[in-house]
C-alpha positions as a Markdown table, in Angstrom:
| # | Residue | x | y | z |
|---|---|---|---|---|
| 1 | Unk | -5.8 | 11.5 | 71.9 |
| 2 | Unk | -2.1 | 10.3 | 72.8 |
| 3 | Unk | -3.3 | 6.4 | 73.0 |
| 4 | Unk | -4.4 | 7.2 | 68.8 |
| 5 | Unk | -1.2 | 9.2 | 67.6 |
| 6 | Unk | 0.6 | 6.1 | 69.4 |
| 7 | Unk | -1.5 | 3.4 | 67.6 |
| 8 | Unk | -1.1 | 5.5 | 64.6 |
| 9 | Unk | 2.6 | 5.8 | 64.8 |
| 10 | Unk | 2.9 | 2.3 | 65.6 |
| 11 | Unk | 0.8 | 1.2 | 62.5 |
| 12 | Unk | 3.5 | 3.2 | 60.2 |
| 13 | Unk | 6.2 | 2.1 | 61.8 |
| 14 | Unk | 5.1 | -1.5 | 61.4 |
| 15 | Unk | 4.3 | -0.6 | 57.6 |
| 16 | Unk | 7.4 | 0.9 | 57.4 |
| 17 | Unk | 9.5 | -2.3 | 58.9 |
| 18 | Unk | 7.6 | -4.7 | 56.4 |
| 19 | Unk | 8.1 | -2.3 | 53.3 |
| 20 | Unk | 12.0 | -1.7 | 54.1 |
| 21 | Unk | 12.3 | -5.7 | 54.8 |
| 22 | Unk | 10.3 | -6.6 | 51.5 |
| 23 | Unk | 12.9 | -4.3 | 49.7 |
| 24 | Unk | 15.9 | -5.5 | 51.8 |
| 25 | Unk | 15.2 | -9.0 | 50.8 |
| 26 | Unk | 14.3 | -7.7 | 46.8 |
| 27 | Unk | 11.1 | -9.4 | 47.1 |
| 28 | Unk | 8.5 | -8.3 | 44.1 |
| 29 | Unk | 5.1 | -9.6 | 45.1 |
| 30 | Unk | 3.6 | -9.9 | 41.4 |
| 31 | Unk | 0.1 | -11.9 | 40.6 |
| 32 | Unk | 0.3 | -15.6 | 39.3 |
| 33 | Unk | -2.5 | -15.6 | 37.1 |
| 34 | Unk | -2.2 | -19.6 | 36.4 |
| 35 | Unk | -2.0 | -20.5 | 40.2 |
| 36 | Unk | -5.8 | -21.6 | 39.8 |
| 37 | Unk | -8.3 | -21.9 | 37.2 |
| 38 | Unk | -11.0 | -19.4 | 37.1 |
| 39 | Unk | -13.4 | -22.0 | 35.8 |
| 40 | Unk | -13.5 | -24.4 | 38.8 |
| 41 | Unk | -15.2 | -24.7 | 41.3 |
| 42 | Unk | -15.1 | -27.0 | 44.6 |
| 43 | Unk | -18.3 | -28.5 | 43.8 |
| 44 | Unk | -20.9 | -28.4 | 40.5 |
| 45 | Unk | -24.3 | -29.0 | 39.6 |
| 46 | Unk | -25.3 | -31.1 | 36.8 |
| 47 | Unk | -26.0 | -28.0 | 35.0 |
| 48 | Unk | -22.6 | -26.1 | 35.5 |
| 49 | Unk | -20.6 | -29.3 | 34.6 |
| 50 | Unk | -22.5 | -29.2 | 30.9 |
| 51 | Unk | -21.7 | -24.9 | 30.6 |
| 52 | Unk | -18.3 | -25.8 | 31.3 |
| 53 | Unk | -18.0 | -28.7 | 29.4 |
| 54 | Unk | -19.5 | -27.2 | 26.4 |
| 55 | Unk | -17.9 | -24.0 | 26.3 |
| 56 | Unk | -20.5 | -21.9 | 27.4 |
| 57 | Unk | -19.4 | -20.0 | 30.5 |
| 58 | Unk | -19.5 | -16.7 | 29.0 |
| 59 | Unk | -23.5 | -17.8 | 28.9 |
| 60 | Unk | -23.5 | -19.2 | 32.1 |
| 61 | Unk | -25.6 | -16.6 | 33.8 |
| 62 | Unk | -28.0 | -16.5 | 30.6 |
| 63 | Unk | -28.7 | -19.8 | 30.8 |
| 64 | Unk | -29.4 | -20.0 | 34.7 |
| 65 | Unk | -32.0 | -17.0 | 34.0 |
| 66 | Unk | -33.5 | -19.2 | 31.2 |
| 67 | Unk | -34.0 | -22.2 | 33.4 |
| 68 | Unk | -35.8 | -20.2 | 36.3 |
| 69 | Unk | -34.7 | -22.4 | 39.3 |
| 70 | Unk | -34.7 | -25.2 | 37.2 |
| 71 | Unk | -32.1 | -28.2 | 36.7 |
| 72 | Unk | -32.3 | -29.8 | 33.6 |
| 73 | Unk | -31.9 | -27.7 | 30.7 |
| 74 | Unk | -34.1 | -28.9 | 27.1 |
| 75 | Unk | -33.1 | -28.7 | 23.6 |
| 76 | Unk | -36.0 | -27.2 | 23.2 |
| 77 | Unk | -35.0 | -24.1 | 25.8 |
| 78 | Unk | -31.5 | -23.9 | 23.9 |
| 79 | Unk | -32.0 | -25.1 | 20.6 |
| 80 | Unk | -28.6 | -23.3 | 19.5 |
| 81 | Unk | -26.4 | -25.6 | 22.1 |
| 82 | Unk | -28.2 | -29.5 | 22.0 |
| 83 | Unk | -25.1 | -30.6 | 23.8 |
| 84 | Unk | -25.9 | -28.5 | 26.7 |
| 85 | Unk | -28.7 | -30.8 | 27.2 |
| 86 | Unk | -26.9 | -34.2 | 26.3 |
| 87 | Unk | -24.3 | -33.7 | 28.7 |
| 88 | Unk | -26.6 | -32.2 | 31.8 |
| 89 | Unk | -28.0 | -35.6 | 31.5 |
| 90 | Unk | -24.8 | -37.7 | 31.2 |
| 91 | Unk | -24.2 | -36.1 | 34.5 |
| 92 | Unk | -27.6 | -37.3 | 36.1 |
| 93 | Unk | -26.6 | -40.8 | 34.2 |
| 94 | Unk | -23.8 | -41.0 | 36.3 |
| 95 | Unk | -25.5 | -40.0 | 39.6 |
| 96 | Unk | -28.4 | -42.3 | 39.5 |
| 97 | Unk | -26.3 | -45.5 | 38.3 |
| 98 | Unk | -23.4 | -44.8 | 41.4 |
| 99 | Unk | -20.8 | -44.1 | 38.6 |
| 100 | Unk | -19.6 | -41.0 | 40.2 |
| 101 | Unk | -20.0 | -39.7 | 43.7 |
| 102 | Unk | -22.1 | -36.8 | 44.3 |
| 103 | Unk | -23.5 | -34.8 | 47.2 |
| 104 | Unk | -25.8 | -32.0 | 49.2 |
| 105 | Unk | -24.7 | -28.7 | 48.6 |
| 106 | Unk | -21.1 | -29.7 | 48.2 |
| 107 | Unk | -21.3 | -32.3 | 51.3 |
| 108 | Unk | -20.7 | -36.1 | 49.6 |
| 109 | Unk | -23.6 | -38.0 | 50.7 |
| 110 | Unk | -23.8 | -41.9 | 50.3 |
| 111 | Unk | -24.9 | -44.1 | 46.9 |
| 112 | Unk | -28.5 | -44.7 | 49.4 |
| 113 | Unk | -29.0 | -41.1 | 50.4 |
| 114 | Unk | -31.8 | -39.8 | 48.3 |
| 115 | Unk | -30.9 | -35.7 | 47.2 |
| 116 | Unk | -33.1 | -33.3 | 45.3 |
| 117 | Unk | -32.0 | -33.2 | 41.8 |
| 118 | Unk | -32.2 | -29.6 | 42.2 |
| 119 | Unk | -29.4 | -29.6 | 44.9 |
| 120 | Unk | -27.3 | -32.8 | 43.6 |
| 121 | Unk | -23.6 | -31.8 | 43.3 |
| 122 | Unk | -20.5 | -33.5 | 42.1 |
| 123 | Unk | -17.2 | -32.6 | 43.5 |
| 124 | Unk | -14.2 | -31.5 | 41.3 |
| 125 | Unk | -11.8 | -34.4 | 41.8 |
| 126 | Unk | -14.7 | -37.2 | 41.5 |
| 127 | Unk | -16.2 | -35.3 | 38.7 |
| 128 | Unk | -12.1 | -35.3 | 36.9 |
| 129 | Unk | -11.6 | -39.1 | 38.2 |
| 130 | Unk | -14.9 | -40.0 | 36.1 |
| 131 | Unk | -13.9 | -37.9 | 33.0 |
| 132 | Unk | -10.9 | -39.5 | 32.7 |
| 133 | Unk | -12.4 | -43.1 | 33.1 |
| 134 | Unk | -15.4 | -42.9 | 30.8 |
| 135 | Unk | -14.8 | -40.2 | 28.8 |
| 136 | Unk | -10.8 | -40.2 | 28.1 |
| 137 | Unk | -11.0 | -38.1 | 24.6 |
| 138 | Unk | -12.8 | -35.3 | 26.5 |
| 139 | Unk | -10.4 | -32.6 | 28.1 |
| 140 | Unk | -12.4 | -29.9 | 28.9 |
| 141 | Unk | -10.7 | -26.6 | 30.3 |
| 142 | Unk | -11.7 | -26.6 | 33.9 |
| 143 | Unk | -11.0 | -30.0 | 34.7 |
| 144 | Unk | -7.5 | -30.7 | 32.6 |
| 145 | Unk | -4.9 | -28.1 | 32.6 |
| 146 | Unk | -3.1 | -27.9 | 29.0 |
| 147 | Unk | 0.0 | -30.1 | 29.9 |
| 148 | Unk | -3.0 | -32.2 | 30.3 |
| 149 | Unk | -4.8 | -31.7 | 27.3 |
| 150 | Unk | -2.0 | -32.4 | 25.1 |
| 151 | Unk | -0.9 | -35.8 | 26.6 |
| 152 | Unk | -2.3 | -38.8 | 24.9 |
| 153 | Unk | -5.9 | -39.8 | 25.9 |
| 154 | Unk | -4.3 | -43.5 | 26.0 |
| 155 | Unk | -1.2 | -42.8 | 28.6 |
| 156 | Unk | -2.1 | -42.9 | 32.4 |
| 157 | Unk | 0.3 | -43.4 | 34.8 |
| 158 | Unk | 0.3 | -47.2 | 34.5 |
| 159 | Unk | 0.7 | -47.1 | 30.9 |
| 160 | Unk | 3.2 | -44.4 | 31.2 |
| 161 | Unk | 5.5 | -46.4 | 33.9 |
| 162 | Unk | 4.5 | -49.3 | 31.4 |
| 163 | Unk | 5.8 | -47.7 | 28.3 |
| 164 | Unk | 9.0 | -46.4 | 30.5 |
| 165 | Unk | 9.3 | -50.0 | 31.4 |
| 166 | Unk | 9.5 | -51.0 | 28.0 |
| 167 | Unk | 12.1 | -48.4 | 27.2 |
| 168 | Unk | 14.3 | -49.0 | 29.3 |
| 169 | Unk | 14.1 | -53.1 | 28.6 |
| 170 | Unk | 15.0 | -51.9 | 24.7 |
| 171 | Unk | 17.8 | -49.7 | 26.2 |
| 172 | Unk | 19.2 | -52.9 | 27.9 |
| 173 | Unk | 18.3 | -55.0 | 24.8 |
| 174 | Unk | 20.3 | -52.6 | 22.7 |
| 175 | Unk | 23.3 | -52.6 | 25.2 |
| 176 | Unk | 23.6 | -56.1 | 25.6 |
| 177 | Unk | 23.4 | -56.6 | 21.4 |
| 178 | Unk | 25.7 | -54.1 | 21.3 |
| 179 | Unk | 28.4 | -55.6 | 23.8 |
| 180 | Unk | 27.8 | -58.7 | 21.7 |
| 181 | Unk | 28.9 | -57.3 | 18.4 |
| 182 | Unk | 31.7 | -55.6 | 19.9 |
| 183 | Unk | 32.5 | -59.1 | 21.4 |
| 184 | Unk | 32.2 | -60.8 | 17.9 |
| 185 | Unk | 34.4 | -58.0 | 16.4 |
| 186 | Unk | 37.4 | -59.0 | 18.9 |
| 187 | Unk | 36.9 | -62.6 | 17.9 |
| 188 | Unk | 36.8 | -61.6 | 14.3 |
| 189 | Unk | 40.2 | -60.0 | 14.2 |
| 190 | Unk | 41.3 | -62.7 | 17.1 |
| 191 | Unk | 40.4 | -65.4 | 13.9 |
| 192 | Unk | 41.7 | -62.9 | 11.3 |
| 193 | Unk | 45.2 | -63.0 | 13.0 |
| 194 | Unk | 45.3 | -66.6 | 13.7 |
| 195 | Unk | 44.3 | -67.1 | 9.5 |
| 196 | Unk | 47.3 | -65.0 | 8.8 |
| 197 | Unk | 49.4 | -66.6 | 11.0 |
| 198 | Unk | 48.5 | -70.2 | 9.9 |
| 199 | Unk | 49.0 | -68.3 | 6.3 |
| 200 | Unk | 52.3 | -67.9 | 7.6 |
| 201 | Unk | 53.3 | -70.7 | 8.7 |
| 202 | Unk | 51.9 | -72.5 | 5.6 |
| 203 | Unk | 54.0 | -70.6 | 3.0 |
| 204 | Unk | 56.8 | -71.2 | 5.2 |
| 205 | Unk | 56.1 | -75.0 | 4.8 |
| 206 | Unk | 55.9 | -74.7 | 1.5 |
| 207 | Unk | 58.8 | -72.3 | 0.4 |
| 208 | Unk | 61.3 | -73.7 | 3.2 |
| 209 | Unk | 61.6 | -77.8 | 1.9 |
| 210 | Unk | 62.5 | -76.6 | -1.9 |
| 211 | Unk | 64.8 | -73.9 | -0.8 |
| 212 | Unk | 66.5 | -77.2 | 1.6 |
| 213 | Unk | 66.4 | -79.5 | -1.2 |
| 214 | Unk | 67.9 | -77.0 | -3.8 |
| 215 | Unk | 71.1 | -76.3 | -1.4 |
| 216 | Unk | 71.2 | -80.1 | -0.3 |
| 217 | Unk | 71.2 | -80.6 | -4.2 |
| 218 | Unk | 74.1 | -78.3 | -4.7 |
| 219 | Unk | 76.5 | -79.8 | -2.1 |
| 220 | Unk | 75.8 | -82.9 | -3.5 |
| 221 | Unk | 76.9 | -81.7 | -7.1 |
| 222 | Unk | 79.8 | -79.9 | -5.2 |
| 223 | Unk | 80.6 | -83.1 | -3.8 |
| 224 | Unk | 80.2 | -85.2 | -7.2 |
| 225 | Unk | 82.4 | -82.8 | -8.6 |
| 226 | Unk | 85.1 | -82.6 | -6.2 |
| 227 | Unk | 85.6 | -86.4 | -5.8 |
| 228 | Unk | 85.8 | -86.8 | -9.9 |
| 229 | Unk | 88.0 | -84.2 | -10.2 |
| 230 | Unk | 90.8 | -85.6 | -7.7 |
| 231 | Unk | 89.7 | -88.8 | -8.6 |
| 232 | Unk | 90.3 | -88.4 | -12.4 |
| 233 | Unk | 92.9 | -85.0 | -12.4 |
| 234 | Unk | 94.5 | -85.0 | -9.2 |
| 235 | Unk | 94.5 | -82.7 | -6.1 |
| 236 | Unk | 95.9 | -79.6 | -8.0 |
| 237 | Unk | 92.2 | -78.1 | -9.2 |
| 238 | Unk | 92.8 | -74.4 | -10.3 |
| 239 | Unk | 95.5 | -76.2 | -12.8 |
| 240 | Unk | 92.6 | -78.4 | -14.2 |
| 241 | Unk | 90.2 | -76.0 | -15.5 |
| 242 | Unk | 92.1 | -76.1 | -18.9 |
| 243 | Unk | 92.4 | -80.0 | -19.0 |
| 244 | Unk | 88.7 | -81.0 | -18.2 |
| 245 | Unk | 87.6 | -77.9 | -20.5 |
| 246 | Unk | 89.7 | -79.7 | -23.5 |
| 247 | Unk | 88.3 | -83.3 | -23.0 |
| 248 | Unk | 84.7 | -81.5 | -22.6 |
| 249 | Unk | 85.2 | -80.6 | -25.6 |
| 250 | Unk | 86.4 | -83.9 | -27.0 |
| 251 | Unk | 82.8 | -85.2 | -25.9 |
| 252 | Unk | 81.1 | -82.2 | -27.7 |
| 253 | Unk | 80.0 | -80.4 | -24.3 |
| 254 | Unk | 80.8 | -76.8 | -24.7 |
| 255 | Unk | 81.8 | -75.4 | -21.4 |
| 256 | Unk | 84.0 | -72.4 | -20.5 |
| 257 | Unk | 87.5 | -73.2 | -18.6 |
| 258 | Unk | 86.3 | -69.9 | -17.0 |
| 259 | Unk | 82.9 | -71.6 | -16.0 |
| 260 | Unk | 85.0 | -75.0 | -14.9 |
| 261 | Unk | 87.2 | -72.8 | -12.9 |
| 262 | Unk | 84.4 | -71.2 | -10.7 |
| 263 | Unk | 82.9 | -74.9 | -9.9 |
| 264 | Unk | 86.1 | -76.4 | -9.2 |
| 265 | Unk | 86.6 | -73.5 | -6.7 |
| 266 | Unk | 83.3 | -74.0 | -5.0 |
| 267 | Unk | 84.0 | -77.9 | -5.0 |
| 268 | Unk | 87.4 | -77.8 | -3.5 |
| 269 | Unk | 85.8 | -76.3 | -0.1 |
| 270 | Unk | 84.0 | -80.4 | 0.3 |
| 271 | Unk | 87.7 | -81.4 | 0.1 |
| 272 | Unk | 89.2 | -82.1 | 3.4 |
| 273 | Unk | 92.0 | -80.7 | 4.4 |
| 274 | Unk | 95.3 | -83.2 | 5.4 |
């Protein structure tokens, strides 16, 4: 009687530890409903791959009763699902011509080994592997999951790290022509500058000689002037703005002694001084 109260009080005390550590921690077992698939199975017959890959595992226990121990399912038996039939024999297709492994009971046997076609089996993973290979647009439920059904029937892994390949060569295509045009936009305004320089440097060509030929032109008048006035009037100059104005005017050249005044000024700075 004691050793059972003791294992008894043990048991809840060990209940008791777990419970208080499980709430300790804040741990909340809860069911993962999409950690498997309730539609696989380790291994299949011929048969159960074609109800799953039809669709018809709600009338998977139907059609075993139809068949009475049997393996290869008629159109004739199920004239509501012909596909059931079709793809049972795919199955054995594969099988007889070594295109996908198959077994025992479950146990993979060799391509050689001769099996009942009553207890032929194809495991899950061989069965996918073929699926995939020869018939890519079929996704059925209990071999793909749905991140699976909705990739592309054409991208595998190679073409995927293919098309990723690709990518990132166009991604290095477009950074390269994009250094380039950056490149050709500094040597665009590097030739836009040296244009407007040269611009520059041309008008300055152009406008400097006729602005230097225009004053060497005025000292030369200057000059003229100065040397005909002393040589003809004498050294005094603001007293011959009267006297050259009169004999202008004795040549009929009509000229203001105001005018002749201002020249004679600007002349008398070529004199030199004594």
């Amino acid at each position: 009687m004691t050793d059972h109260h003791d294992r008894t009080a043990g048991t809840l005390t060990g209940f008791l530890l777990i419970t208080l550590g499980n709430r300790k921690r804040g741990r909340k077992m809860a069911y993962n409903p999409k950690s498997c698939n309730a539609l696989q199975k380790s291994f299949y017959r011929p048969v159960e791959v074609a109800i799953r890959w039809c669709g018809l595992i709600e009338y998977e226990a139907e059609i075993m009763d139809a068949l009475g121990g049997g393996y290869l399912p008629t159109i004739q038996t199920f004239p509501r699902w012909p596909c059931l039939a079709a793809n049972t024999e795919r199955i054995f297709d594969a099988i007889t011509h070594h295109d996908i492994k198959h077994g025992r009971d479950g146990a993979t046997v060799g391509d050689v080994d001769h099996v009942a076609p009553g207890r032929l089996t194809v495991r899950h993973s061989d069965l996918k592997e073929w699926m995939i290979k020869r018939h890519p647009d079929q996704k059925p439920d209990f071999l793909f999951d749905e991140t699976e059904q909705k990739t592309h029937t054409a991208i595998n892994t190679e073409s995927f790290t293919s098309l990723q390949a690709d990518l990132l060569a166009a991604k290095n295509r477009a950074k390269a022509a994009e250094e380039r045009l950056c490149d050709f936009g500094k040597a665009y305004a590097e030739i836009e500058g040296e244009r407007d320089s040269l611009k520059n440097i041309v008008e300055q060509m152009t406008t400097a000689p006729r602005q230097s030929a225009e004053t060497i032109s005025m000292e030369s008048l200057l000059k003229l002037v100065a040397v005909m006035a002393v040589n003809s009037y004498g050294d005094g100059f603001q007293k011959l703005a009267a006297e050259i104005t009169g004999d202008a005017e004795k040549m009929a050249i009509s000229i203001s002694e105001n005018t002749v005044r201002k020249w004679l000024k600007m002349a008398e700075e070529y004199i030199p001084r004594k």
